[in-house]
DSSP file (Angstrom, degrees, kcal/mol; ACC not computed):
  #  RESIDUE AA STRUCTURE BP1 BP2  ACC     N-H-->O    O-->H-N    N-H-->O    O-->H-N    TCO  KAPPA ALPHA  PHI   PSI    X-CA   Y-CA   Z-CA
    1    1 A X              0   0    0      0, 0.0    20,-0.1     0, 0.0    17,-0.1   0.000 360.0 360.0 360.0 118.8   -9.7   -9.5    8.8
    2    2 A X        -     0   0    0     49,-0.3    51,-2.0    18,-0.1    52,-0.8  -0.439 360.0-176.1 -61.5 154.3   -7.5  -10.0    5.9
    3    3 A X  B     -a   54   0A   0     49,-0.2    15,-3.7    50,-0.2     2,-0.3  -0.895  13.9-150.4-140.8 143.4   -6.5   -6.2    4.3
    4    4 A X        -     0   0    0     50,-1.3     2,-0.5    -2,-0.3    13,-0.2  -0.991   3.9-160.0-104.4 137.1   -4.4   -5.2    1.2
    5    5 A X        -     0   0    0     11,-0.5    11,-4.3    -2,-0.3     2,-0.2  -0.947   3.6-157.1-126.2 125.9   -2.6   -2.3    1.1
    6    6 A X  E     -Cd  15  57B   0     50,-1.9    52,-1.4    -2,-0.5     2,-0.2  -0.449   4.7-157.8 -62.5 145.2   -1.5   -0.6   -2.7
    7    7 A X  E     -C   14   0B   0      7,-1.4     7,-1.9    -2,-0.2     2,-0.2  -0.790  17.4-148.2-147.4  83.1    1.3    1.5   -2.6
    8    8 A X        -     0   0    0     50,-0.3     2,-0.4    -2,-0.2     5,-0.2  -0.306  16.0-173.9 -65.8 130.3    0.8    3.7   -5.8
    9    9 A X        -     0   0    0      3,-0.2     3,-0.3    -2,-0.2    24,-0.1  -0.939  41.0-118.4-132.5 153.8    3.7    4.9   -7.5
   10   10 A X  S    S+     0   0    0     -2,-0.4     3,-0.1     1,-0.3    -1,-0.1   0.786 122.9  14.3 -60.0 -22.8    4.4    7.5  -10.9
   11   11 A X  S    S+     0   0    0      1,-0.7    22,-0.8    21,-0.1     2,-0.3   0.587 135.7  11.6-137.8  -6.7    6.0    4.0  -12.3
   12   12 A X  E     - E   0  32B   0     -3,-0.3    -1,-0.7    20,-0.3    20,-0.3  -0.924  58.5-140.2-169.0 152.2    5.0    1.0  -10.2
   13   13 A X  E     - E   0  31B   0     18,-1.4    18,-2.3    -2,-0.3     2,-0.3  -0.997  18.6-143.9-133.5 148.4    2.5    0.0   -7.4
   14   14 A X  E     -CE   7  30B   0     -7,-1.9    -7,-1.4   106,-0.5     2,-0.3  -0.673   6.8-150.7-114.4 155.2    3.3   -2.0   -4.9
   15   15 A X  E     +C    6   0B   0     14,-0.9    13,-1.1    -2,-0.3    -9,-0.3  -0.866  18.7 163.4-111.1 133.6    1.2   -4.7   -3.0
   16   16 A X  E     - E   0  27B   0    -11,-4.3   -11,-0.5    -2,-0.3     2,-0.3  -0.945  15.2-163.5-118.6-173.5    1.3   -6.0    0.5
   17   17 A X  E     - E   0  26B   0      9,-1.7     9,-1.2    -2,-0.3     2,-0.3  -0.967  22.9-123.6-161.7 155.5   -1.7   -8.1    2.3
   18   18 A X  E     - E   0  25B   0    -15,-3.7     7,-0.2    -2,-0.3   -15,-0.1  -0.615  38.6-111.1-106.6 138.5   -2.0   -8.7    6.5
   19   19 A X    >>  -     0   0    0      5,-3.3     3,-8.8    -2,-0.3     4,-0.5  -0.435  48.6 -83.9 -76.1 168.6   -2.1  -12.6    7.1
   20   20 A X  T 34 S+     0   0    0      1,-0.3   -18,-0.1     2,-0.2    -1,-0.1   0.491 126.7  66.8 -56.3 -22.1   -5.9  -13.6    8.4
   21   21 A X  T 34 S-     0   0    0      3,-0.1    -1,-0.3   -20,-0.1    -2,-0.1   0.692 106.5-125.4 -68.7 -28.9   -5.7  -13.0   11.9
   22   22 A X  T <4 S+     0   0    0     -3,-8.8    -2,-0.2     2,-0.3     3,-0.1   0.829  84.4 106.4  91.0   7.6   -5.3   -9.0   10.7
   23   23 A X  S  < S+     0   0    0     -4,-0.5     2,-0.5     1,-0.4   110,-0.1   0.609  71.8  41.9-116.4 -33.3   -1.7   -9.0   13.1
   24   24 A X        -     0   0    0     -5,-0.3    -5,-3.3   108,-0.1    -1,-0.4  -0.900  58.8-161.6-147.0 140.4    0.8   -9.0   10.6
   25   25 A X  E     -E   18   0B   0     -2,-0.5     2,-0.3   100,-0.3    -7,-0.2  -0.485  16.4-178.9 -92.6 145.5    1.6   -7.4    7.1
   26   26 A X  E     -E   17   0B   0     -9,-1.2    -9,-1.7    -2,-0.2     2,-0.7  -0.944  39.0 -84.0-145.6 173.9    4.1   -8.9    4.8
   27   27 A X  E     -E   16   0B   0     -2,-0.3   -11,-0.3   -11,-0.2    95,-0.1  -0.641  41.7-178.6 -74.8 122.0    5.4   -7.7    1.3
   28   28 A X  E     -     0   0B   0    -13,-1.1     2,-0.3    -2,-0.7    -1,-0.1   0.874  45.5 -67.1 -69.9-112.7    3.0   -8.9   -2.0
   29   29 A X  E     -     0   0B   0    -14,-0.2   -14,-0.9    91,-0.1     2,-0.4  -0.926  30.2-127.6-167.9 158.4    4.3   -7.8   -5.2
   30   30 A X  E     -E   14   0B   0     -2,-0.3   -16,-0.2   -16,-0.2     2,-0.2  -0.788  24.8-178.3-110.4 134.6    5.1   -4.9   -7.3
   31   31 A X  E     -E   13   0B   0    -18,-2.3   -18,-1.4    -2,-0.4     2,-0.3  -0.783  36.0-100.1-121.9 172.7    4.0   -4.5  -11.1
   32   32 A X  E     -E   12   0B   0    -20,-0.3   -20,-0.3    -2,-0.2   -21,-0.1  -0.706  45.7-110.5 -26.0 108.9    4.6   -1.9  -13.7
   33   33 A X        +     0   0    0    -22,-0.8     2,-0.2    -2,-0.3    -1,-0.1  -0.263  42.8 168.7 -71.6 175.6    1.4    0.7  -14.1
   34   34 A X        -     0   0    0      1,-0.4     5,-0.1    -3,-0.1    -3,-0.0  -0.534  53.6 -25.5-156.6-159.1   -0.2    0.3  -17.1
   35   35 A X     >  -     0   0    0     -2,-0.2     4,-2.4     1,-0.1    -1,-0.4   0.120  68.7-105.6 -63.9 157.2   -3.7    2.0  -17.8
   36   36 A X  H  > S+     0   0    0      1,-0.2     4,-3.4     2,-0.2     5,-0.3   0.993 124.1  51.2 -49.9 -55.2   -6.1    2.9  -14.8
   37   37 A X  H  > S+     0   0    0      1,-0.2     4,-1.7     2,-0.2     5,-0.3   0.986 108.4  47.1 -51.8 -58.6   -8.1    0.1  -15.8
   38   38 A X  H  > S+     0   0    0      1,-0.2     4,-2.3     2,-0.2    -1,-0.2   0.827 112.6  50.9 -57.9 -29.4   -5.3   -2.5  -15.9
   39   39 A X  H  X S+     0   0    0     -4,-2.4     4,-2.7     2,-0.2    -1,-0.2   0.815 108.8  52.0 -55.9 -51.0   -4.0   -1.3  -12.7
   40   40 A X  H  X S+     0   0    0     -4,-3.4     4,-2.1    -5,-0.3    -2,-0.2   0.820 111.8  46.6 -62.0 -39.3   -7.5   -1.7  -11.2
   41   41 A X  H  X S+     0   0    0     -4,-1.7     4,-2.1    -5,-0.3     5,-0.2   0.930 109.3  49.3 -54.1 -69.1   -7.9   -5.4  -12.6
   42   42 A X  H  X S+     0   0    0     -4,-2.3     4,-2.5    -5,-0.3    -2,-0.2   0.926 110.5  59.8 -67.9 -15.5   -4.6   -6.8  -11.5
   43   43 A X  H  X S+     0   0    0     -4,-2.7     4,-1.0     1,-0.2    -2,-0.2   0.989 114.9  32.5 -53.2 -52.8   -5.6   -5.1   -7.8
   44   44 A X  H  X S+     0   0    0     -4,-2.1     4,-1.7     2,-0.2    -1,-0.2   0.627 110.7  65.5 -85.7  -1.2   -8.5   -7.0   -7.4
   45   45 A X  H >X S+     0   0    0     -4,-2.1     4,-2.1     1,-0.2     3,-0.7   0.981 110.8  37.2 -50.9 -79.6   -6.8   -9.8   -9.3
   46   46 A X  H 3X S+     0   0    0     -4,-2.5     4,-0.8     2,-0.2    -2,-0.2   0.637 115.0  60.4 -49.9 -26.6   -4.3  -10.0   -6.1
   47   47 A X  H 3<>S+     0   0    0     -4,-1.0     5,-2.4     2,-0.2     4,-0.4   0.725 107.6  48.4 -67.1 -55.4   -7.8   -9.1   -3.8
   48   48 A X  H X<5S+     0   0    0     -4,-1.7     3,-3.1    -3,-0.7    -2,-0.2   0.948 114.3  44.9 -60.9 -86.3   -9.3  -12.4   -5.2
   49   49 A X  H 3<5S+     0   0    0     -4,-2.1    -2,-0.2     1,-0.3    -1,-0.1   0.420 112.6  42.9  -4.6 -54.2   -6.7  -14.1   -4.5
   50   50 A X  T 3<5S-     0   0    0     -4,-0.8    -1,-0.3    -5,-0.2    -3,-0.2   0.359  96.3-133.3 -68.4 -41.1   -5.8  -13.2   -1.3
   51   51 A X  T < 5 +     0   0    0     -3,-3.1   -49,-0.3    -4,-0.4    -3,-0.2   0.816  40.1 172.5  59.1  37.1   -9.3  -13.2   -0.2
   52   52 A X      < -     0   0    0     -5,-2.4   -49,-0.2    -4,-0.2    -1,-0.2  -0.475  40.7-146.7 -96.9-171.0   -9.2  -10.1    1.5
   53   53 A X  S    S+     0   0    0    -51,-2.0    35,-0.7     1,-0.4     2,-0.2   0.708  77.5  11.8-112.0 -25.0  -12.3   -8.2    3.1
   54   54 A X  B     -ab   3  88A   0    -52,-0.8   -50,-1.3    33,-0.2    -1,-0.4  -0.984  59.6-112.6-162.6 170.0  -10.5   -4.5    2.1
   55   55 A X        -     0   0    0     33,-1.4   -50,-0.1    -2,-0.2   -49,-0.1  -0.777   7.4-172.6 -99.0  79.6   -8.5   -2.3    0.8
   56   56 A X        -     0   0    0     -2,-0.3   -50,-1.9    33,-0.2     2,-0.9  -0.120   8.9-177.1 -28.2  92.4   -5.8    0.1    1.9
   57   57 A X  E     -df   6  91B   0     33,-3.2    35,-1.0   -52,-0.2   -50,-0.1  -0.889  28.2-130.4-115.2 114.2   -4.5    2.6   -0.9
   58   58 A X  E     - f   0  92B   0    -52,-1.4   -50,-0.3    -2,-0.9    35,-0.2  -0.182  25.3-173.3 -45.0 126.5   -1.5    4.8    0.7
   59   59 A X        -     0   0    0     33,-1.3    36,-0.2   -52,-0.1    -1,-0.1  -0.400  27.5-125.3-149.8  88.9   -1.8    8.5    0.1
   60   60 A X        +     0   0    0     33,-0.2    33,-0.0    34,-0.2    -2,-0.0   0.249  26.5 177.9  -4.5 115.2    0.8   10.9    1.1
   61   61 A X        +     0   0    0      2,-0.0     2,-0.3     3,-0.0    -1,-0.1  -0.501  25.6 160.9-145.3  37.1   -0.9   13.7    3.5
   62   62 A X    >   -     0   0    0      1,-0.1     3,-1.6     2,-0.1     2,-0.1  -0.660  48.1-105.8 -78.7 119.9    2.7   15.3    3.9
   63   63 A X  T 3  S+     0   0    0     -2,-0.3    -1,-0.1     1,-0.2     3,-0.1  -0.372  97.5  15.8 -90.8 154.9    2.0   19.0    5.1
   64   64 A X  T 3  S+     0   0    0      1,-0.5    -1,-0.2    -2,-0.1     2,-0.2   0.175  89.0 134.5  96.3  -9.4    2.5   21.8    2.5
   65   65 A X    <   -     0   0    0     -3,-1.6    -1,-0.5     1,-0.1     2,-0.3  -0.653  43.2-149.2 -90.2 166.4    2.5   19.5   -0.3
   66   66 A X        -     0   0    0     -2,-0.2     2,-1.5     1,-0.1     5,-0.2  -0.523  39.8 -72.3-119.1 144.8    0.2   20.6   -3.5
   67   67 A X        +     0   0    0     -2,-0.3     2,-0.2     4,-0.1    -1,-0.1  -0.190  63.6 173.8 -26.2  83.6   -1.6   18.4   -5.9
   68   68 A X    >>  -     0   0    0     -2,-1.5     3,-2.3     1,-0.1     4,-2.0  -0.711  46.0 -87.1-124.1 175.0    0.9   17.2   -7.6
   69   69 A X  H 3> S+     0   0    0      1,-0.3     4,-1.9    -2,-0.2    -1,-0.1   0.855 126.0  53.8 -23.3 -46.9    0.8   14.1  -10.6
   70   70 A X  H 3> S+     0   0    0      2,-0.2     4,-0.7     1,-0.1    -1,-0.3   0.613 108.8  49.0 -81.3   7.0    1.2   11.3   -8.0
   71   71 A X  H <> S+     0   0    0     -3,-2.3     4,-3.0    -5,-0.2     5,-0.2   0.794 111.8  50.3 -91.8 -58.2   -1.9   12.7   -6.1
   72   72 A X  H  X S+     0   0    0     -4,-2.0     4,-2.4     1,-0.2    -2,-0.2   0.829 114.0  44.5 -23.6 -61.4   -3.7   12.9   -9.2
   73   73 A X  H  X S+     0   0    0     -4,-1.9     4,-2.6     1,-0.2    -1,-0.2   0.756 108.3  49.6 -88.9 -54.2   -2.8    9.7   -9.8
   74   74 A X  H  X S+     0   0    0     -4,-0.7     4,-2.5     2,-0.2    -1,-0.2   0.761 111.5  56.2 -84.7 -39.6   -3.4    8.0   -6.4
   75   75 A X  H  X S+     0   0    0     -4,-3.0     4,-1.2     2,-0.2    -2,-0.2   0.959 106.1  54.3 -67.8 -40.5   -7.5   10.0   -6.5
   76   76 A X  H >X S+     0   0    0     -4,-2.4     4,-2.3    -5,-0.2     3,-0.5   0.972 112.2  39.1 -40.3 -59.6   -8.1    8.3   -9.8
   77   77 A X  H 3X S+     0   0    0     -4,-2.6     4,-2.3     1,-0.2    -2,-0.2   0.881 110.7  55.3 -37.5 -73.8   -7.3    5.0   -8.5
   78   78 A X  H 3X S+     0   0    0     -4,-2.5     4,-1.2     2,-0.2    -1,-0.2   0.549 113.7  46.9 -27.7 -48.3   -9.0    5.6   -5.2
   79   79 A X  H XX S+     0   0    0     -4,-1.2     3,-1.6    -3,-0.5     4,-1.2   0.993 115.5  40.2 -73.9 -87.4  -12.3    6.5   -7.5
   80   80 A X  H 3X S+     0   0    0     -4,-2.3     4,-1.1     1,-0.3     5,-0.4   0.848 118.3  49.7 -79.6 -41.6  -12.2    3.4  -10.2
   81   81 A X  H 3X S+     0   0    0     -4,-2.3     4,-0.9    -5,-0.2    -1,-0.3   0.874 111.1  51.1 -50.5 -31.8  -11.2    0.6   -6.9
   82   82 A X  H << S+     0   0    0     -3,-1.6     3,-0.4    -4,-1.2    -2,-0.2   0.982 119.5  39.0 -78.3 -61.6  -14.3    2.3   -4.9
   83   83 A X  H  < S+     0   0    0     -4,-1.2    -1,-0.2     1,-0.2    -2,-0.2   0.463 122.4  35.3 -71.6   4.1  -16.4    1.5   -8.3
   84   84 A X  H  < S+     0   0    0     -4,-1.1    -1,-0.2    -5,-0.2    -2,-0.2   0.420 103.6  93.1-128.8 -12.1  -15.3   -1.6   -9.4
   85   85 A X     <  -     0   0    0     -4,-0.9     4,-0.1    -5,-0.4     3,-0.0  -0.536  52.6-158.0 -84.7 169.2  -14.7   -3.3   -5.6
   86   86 A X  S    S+     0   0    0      2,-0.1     2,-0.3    -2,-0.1    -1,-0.1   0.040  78.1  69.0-105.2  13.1  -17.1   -5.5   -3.4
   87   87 A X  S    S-     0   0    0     -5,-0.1     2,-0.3   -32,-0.0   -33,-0.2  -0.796 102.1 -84.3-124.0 177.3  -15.2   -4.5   -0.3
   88   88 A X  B     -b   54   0A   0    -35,-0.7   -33,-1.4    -2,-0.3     2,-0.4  -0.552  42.8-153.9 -84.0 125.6  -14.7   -1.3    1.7
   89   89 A X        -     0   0    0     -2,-0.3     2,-0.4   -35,-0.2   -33,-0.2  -0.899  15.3-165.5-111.1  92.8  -11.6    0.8   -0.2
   90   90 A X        -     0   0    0     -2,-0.4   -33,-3.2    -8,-0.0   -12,-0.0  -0.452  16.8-135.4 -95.9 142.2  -10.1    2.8    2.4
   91   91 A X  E     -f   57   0B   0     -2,-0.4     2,-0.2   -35,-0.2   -33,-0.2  -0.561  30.6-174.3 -65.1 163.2   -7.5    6.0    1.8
   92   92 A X  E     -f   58   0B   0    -35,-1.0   -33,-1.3   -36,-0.1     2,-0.3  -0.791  27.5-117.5-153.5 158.9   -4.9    5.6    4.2
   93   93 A X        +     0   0    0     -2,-0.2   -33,-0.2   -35,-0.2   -35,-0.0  -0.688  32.7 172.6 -80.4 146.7   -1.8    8.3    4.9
   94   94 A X    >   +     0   0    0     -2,-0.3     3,-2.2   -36,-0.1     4,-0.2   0.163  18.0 152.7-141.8  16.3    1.1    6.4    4.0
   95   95 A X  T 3  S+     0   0    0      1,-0.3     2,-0.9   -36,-0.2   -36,-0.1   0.104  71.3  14.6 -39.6 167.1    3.6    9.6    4.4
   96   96 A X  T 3  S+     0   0    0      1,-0.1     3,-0.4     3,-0.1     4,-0.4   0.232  91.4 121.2  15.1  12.9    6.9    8.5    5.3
   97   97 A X    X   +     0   0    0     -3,-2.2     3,-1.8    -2,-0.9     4,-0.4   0.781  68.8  56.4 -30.7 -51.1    6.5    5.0    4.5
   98   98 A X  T >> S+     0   0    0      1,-0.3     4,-1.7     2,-0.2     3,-1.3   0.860 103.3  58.7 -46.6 -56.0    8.8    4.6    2.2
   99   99 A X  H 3> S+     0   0    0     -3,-0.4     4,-0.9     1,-0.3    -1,-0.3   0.621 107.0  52.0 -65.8 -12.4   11.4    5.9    5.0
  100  100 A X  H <> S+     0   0    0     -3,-1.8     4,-0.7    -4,-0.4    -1,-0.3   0.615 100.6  53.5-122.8  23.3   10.4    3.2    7.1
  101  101 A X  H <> S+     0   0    0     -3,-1.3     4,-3.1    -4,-0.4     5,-0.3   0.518 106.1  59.2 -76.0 -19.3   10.9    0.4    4.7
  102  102 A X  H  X S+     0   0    0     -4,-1.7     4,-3.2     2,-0.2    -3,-0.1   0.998 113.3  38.2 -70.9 -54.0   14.6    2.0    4.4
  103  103 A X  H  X S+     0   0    0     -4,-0.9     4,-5.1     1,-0.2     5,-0.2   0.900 109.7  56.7 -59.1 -48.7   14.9    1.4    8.2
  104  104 A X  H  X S+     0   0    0     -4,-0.7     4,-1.7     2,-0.2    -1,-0.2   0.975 115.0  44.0 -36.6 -76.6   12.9   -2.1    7.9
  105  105 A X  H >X S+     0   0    0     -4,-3.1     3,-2.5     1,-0.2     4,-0.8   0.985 119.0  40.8 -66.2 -64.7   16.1   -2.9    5.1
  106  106 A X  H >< S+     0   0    0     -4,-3.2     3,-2.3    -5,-0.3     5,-0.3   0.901 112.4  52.2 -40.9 -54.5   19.0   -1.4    7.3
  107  107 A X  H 3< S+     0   0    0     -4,-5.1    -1,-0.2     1,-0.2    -2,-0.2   0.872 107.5  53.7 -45.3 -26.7   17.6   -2.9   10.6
  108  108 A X  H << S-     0   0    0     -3,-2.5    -1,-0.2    -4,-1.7    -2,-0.2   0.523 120.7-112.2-102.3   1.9   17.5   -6.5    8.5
  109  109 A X  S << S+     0   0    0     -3,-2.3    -3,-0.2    -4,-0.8    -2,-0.1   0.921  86.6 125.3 110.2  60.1   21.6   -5.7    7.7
  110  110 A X    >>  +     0   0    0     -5,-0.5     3,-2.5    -4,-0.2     4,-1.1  -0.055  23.3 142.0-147.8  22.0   20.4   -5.3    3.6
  111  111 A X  T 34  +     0   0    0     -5,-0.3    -5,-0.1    -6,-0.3    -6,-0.0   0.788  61.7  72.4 -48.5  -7.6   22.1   -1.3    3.2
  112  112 A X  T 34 S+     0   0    0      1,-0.2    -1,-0.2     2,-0.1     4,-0.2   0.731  86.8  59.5 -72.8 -23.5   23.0   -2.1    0.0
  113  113 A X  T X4 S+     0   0    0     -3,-2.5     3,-1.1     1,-0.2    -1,-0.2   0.663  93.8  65.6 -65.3 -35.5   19.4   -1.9   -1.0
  114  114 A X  T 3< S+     0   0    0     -4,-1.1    -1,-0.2     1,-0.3    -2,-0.1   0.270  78.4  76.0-101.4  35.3   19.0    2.0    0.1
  115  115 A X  T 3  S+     0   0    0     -3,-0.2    -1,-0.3     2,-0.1    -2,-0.1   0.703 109.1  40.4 -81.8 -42.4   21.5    3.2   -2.6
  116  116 A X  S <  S-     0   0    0     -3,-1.1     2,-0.1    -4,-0.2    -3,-0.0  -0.205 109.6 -94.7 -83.5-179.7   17.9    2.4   -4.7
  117  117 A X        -     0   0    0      1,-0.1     2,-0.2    -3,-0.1    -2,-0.1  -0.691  61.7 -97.8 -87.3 163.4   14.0    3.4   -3.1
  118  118 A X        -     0   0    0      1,-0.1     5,-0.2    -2,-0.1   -16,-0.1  -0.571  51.0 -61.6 -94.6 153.3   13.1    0.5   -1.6
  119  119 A X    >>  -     0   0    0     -2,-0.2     3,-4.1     1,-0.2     4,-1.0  -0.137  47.8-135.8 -23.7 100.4   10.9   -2.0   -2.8
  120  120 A X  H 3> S+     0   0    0      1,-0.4     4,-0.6     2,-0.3  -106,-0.5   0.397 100.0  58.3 -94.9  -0.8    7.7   -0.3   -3.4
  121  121 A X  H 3> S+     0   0    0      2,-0.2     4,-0.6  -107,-0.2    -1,-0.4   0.518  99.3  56.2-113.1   8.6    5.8   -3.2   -1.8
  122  122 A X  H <> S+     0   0    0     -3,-4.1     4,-0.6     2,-0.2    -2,-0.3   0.563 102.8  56.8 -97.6   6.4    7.6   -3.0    1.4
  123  123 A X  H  X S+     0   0    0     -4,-1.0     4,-1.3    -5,-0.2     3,-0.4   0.811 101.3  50.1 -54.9 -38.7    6.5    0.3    1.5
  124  124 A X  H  X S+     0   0    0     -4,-0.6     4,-2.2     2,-0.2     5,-0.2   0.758 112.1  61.5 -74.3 -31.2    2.8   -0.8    1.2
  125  125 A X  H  < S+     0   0    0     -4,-0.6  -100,-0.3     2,-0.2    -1,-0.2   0.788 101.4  48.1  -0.7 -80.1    4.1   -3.1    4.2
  126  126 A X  H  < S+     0   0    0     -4,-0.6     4,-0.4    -3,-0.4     3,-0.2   0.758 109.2  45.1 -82.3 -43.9    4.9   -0.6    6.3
  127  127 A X  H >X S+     0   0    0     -4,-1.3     4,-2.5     1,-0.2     3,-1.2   0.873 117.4  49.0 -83.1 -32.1    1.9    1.6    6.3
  128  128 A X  H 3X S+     0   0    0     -4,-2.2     4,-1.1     1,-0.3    -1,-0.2   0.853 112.1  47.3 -75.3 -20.4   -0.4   -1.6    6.6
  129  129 A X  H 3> S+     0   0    0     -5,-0.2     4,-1.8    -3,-0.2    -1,-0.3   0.573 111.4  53.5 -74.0 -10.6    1.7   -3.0    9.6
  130  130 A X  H <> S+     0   0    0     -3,-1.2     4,-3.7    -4,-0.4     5,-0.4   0.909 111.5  41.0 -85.8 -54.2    1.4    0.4   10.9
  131  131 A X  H  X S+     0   0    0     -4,-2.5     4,-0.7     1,-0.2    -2,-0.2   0.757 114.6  56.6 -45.1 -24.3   -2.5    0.4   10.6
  132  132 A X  H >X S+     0   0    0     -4,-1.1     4,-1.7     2,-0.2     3,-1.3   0.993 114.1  34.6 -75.6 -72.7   -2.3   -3.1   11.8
  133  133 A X  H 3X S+     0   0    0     -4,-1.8     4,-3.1     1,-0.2    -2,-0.2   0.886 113.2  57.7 -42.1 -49.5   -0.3   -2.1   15.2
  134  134 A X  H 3X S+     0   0    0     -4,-3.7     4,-0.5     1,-0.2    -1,-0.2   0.842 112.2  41.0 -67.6 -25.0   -2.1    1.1   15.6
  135  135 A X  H X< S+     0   0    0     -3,-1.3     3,-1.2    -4,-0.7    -1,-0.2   0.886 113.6  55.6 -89.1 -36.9   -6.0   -1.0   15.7
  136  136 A X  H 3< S+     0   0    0     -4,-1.7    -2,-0.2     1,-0.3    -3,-0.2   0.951 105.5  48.1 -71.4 -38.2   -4.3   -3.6   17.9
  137  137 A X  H 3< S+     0   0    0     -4,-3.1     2,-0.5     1,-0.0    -1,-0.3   0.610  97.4  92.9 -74.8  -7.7   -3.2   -0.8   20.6
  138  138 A X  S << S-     0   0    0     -3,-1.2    -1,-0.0    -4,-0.5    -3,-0.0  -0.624  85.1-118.2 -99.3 102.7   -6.9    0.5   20.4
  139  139 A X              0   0    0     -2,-0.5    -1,-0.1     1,-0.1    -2,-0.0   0.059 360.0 360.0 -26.7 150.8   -9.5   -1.0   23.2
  140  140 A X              0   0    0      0, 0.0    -1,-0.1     0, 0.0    -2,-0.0   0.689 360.0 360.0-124.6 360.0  -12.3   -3.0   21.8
């Protein structure tokens, strides 16, 4: 089953999508947010596109943290994709992602990159490759 996974950010969200088999996640693209609505469009833009069957939006589940703007932010979404998709729009934790796209660039000899955050759609990457590995280790 193809999936895309969103990786919402205070300033950008980042895309990845899992090739058809469902085994392996690869990097999409990153935009600029713009209104909820516009955000929501070019998602399912990339959704169409893609042809996938659902959607994965990362949401930080880091313990002790409060509500904060990007939570806010990330619940909205979660609420207008649910009402405006025809596929299943799933929450997903996507805590530390970001920290294992950094490793993902060091392992691939690219340290020069983790002076900056890393690309915000190999963050969305990582948490879908994780979801991807973690259903494959799972009996069926």
């Amino acid at each position: 089953m193809k999936s895309l996974a969103v990786d919402p950010g205070l300033k950008k969200i980042g895309l990845a999508v899992s090739d058809s088999t469902g085994t392996v996640a690869r990097a999409l693209t990153v935009f600029e947010r713009g209104s909820l609505q516009q955000d929501c469009v070019r998602i399912l833009e990339a959704v169409h596109r893609e042809k996938a069957e659902q959607i994965f939006v990362g949401n930080s589940h880091e313990a002790g943290t409060r509500m904060n703007e990007q939570a806010r932010f990330t619940h909205r979404l979660l609420a207008a994709l649910r009402a405006a998709a025809s596929i299943p729009v799933i929450q997903y934790d996507e805590s530390f992602s970001t920290q294992r796209a950094q490793e993902v660039l060091a392992e691939r000899g690219q340290g020069r990159k983790l002076r900056r955050a890393p690309d915000d759609a190999l963050a969305a990457a990582a948490f879908l490759q994780e979801y991807l590995d973690d259903r494959a280790d799972k009996p069926a």
